[in-house]
Backbone as CSV, one residue per row, in Angstrom:
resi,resn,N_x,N_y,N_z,CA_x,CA_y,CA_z,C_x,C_y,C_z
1,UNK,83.332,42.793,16.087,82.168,41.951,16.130,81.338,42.285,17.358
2,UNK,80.150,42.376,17.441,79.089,42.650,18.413,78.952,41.459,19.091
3,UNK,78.659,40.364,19.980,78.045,39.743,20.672,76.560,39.371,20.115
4,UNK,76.338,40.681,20.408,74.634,40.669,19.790,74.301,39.985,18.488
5,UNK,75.055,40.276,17.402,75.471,40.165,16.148,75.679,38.621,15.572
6,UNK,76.422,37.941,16.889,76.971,36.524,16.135,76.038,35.668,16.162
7,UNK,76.027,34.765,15.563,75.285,33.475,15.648,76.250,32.599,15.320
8,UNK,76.314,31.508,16.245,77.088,30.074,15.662,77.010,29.529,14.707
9,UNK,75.132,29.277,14.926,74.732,28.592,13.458,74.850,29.026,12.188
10,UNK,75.616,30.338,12.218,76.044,30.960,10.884,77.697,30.316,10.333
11,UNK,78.201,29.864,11.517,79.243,29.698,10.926,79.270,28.227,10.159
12,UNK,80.317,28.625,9.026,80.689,26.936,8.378,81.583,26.149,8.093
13,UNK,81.779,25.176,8.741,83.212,24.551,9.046,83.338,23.865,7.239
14,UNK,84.624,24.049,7.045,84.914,23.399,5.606,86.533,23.073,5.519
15,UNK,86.735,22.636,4.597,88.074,22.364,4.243,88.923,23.739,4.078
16,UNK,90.045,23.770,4.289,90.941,25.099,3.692,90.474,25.465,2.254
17,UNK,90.732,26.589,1.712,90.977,26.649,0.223,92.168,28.198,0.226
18,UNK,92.457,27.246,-0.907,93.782,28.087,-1.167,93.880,29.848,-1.243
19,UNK,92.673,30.553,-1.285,92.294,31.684,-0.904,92.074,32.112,0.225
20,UNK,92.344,31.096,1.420,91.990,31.563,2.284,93.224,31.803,3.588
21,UNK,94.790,32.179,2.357,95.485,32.523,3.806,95.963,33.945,4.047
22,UNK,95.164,34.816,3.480,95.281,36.161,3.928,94.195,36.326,5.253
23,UNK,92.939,35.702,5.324,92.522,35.741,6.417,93.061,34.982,7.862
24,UNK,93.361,33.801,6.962,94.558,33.187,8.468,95.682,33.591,7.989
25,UNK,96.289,34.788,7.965,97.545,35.442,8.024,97.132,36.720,9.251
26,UNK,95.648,37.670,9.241,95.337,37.943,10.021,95.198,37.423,10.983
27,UNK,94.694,36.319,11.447,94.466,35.805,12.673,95.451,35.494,13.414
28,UNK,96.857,34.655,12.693,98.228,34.109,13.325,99.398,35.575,13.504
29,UNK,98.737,36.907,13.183,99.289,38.071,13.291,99.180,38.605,13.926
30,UNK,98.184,38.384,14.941,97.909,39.188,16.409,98.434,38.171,17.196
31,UNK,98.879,39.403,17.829,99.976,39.011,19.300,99.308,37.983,20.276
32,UNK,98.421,38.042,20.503,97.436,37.335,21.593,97.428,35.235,21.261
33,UNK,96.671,35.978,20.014,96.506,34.634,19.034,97.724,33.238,19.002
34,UNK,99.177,34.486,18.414,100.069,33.934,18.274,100.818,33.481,19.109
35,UNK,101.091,34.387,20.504,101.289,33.573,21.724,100.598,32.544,21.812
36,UNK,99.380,32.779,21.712,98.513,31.304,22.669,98.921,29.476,21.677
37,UNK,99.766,30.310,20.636,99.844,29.285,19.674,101.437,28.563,19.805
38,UNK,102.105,29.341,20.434,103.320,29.289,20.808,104.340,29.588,19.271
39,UNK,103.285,30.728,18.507,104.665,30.962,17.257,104.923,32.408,17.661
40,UNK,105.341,33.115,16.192,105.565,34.397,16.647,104.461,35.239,15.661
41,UNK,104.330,36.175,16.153,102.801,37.238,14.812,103.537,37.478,13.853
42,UNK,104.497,37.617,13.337,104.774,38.272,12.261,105.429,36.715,11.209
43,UNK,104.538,35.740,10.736,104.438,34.486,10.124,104.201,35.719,8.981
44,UNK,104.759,35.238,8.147,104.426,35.820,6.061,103.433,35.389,5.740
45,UNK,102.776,35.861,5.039,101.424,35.187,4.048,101.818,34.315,3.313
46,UNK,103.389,33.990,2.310,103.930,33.133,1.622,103.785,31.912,2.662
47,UNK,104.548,31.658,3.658,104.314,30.997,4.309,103.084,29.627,5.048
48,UNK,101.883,30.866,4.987,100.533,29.949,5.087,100.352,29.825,3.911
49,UNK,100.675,30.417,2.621,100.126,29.810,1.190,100.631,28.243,1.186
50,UNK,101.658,28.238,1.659,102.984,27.340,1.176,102.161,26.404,2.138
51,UNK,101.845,26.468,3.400,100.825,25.282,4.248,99.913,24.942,3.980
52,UNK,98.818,25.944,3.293,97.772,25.321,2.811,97.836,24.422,1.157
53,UNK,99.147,24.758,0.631,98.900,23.726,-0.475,99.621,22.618,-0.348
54,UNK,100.308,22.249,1.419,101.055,21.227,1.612,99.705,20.580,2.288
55,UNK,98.706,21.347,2.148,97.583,20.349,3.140,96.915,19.204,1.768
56,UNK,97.352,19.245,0.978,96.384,18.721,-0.330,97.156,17.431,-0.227
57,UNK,98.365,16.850,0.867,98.687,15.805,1.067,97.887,15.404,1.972
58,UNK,98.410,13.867,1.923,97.366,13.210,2.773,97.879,13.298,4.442
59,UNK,99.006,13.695,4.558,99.196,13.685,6.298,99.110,15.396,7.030
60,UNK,98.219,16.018,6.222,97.584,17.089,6.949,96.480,17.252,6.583
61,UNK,95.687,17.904,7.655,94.723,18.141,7.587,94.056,19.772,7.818
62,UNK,93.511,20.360,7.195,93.168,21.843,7.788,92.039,22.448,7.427
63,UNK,91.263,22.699,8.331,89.844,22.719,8.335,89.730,24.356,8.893
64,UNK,88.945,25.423,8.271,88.255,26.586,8.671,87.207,27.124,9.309
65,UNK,86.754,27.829,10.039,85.448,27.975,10.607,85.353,29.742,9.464
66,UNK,84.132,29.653,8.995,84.244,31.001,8.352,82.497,31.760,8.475
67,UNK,82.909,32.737,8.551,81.497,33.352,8.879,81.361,34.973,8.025
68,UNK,79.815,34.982,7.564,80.372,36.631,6.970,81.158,35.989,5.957
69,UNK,81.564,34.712,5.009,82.154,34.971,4.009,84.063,35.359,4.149
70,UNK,84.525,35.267,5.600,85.426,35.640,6.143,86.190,34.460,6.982
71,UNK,86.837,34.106,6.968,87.842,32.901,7.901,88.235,33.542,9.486
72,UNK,87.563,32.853,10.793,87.421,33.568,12.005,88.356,32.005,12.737
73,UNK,88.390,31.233,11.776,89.254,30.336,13.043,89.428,29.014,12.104
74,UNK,90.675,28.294,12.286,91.395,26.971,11.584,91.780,26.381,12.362
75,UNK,91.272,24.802,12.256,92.138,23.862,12.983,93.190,22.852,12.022
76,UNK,93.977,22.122,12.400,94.935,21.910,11.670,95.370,20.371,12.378
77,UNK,95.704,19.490,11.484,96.147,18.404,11.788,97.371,17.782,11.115
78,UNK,98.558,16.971,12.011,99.480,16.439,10.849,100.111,15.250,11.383
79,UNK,99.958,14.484,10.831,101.034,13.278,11.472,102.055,13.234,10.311
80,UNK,103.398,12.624,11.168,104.307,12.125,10.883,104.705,10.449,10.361
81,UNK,104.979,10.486,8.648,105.189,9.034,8.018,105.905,8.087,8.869
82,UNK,106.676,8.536,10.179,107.730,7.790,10.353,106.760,6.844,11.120
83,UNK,107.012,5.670,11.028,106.706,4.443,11.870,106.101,4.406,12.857
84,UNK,107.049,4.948,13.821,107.009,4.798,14.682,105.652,5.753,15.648
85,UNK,105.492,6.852,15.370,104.680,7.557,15.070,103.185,7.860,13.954
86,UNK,103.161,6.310,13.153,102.108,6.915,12.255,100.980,7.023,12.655
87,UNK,100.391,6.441,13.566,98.776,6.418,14.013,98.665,7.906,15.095
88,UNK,99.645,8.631,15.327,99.623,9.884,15.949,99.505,11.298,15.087
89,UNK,98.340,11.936,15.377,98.515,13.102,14.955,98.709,14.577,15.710
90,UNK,99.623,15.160,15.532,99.482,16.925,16.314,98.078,17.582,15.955
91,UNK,97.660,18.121,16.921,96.519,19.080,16.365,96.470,20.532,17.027
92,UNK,96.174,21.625,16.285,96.524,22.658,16.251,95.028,23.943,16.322
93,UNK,94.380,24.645,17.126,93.427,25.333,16.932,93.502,26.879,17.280
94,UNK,92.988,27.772,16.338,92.984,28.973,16.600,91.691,29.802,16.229
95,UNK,91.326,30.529,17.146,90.289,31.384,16.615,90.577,32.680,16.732
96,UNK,90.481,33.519,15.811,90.019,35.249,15.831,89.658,35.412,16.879
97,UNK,90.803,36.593,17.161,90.892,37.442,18.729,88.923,37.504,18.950
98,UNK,88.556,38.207,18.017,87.127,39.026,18.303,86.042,37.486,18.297
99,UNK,86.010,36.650,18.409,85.243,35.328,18.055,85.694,34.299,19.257
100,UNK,86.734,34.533,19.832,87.277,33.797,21.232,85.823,33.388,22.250
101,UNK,85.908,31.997,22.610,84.883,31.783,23.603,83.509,32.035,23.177
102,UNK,83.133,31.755,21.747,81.855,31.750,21.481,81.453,30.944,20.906
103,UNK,81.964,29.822,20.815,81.425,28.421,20.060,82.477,27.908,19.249
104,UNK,83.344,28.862,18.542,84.004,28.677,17.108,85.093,27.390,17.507
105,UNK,86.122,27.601,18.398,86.754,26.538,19.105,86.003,25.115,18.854
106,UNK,84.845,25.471,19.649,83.762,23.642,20.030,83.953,22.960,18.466
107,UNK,83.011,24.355,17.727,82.510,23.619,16.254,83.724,22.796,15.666
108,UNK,84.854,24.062,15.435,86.586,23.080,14.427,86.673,22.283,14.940
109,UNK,86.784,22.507,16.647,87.474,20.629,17.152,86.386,19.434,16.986
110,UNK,85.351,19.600,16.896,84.280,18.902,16.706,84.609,18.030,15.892
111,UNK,84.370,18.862,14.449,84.733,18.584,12.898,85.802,17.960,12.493
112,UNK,87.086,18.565,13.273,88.504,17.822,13.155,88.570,16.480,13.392
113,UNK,87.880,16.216,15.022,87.890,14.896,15.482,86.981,13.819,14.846
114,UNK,85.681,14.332,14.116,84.749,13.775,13.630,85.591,13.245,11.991
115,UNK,86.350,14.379,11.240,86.902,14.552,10.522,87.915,13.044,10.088
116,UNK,88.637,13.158,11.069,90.369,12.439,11.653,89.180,10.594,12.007
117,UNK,87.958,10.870,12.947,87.620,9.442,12.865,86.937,8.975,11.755
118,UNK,86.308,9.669,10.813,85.787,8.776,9.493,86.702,8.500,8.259
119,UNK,88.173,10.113,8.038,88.713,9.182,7.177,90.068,9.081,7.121
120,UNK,90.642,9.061,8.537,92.074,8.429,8.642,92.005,6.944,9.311
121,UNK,93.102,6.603,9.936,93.398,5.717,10.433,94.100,5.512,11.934
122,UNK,93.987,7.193,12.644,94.835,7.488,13.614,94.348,7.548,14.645
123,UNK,95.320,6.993,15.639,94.718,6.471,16.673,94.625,7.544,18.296
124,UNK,95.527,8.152,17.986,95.746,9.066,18.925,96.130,10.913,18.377
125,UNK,95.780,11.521,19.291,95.594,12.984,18.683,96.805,14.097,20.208
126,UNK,97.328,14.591,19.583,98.619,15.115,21.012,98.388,16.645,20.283
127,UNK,98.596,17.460,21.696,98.773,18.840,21.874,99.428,19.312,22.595
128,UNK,99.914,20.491,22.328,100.991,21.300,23.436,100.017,22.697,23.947
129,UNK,100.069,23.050,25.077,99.232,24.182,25.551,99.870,25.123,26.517
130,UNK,100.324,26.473,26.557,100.804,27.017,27.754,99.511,26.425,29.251
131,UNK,100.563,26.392,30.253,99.672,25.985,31.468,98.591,26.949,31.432
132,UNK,98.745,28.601,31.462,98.326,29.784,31.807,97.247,29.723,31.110
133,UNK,96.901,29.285,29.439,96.086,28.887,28.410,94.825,28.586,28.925
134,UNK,93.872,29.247,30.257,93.062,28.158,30.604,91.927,27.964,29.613
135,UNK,91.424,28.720,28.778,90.642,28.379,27.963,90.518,27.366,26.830
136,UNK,92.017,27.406,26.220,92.177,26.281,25.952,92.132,24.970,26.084
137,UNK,92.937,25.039,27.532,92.587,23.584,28.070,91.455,23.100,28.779
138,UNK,90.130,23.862,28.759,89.119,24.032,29.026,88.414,23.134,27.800
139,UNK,88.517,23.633,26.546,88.403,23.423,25.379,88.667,22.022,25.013
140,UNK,89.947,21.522,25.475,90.548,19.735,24.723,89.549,19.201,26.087
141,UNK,89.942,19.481,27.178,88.818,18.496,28.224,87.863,18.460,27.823
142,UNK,87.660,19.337,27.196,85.587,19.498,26.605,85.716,17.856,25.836
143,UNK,86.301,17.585,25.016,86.392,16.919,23.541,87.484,15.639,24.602
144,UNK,87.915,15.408,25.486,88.507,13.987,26.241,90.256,14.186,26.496
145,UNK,90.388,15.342,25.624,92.041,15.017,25.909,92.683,15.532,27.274
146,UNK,93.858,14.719,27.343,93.819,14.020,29.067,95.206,14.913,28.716
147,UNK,95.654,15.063,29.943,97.141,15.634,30.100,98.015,14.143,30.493
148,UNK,99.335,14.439,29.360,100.325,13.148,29.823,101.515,13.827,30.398
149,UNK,101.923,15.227,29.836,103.416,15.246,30.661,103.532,16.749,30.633
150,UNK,104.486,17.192,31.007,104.598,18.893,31.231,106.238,19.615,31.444
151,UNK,106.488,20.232,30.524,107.690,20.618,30.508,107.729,21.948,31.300
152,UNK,108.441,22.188,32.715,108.264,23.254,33.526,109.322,24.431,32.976
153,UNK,108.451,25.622,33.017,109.532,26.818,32.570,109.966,26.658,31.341
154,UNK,109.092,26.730,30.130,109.651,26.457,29.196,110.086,27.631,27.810
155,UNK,108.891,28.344,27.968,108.261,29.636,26.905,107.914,30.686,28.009
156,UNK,108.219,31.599,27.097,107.638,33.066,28.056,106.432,32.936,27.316
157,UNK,104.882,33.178,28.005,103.535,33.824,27.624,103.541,34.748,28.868
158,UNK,102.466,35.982,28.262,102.126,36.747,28.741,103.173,37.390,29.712
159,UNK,104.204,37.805,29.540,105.218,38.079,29.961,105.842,37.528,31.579
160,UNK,105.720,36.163,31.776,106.651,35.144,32.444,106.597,33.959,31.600
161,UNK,107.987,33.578,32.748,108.383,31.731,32.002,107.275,30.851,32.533
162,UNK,106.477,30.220,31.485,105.675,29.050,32.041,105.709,27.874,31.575
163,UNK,105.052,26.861,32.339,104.697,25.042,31.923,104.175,25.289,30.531
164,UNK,105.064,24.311,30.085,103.780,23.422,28.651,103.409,22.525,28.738
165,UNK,101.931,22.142,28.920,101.406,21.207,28.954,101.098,20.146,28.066
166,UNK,102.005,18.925,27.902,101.215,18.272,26.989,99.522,17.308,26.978
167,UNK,98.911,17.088,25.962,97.729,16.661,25.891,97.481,15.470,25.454
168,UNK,96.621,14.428,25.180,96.311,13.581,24.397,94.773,13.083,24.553
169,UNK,94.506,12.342,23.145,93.042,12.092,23.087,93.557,10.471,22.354
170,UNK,92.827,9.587,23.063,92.363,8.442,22.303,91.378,8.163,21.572
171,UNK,91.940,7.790,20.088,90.380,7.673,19.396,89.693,6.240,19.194
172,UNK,89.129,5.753,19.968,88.557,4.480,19.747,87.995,3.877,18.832
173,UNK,88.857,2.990,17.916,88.320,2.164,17.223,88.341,0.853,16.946
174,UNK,87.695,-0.136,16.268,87.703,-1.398,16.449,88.471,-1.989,15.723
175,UNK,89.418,-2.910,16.237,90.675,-3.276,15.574,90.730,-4.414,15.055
């Protein structure tokens, strides 16, 4: 991708569709990506098929940024039925190595959060982030989420042991 080339306003945030996990099979397949995600690159394509048609339940959520007709970045949401936990959701964002730091991040989390406040019911939104991640966590401060706790030395990124940071966002609504 050129710089020159992109435009934001080209891209279009939408729901998953079930065609679309060979392009997020590329994206969760580079090394970079997949570190920053804390899995490993070599995830199967069966695998994201098998996620995106578990998203057609109601306790996930997974949203695309696609441009060019092409999938450059997914955010992803899921809470857990149990009780104790239901008004909490994990949330999950990745963009294409070549698309990093050019809007695509802002737009999904935008959409997700805009997403998660018109038609769930959840009250709070949690993330895990390598410390080293600074763009990332550049990214949730953008959008309010606060750091609550931090597990020291936990994962190797970028070849040392580092912090994981956890995150959270409150979503305010009237009760």
């Amino acid at each position: 991708m050129s710089k020159k080339s992109f435009n934001i306003k080209e891209v279009k945030i939408r729901p998953v569709r079930a065609d679309d996990y060979k392009d997020i099979h590329e994206i969760m397949s580079n090394p970079e990506v997949a570190l920053d995600l804390g899995t490993l690159p070599w995830v199967k394509e069966d695998e994201i098929k098998n996620n995106i048609e578990k998203s057609k339940s109601t306790e996930r959520i997974h949203l695309v940024a696609e441009y060019g007709g092409k999938v450059i970045g997914f955010a992803s949401s899921y809470y857990d039925q149990d009780f104790s936990r239901f008004l909490t959701a994990d949330v999950a964002v990745a963009v294409h190595r070549d698309y990093q730091n050019s809007g695509v991040g802002s737009c999904l989390m935008e959409k997700l959060i805009q997403y998660i406040k018109d038609f769930t019911a959840i009250l709070r939104l949690e993330l895990g982030v390598f410390a080293d991640n600074e763009n990332a966590i550049k990214l949730y401060k953008k959008f309010g989420f606060r750091q609550y706790g931090r597990d020291k030395m936990v994962g190797l990124y970028k070849g040392k042991m580092e912090d994981h940071i956890f995150m959270s966002l409150h979503i305010d609504r009237k009760l």
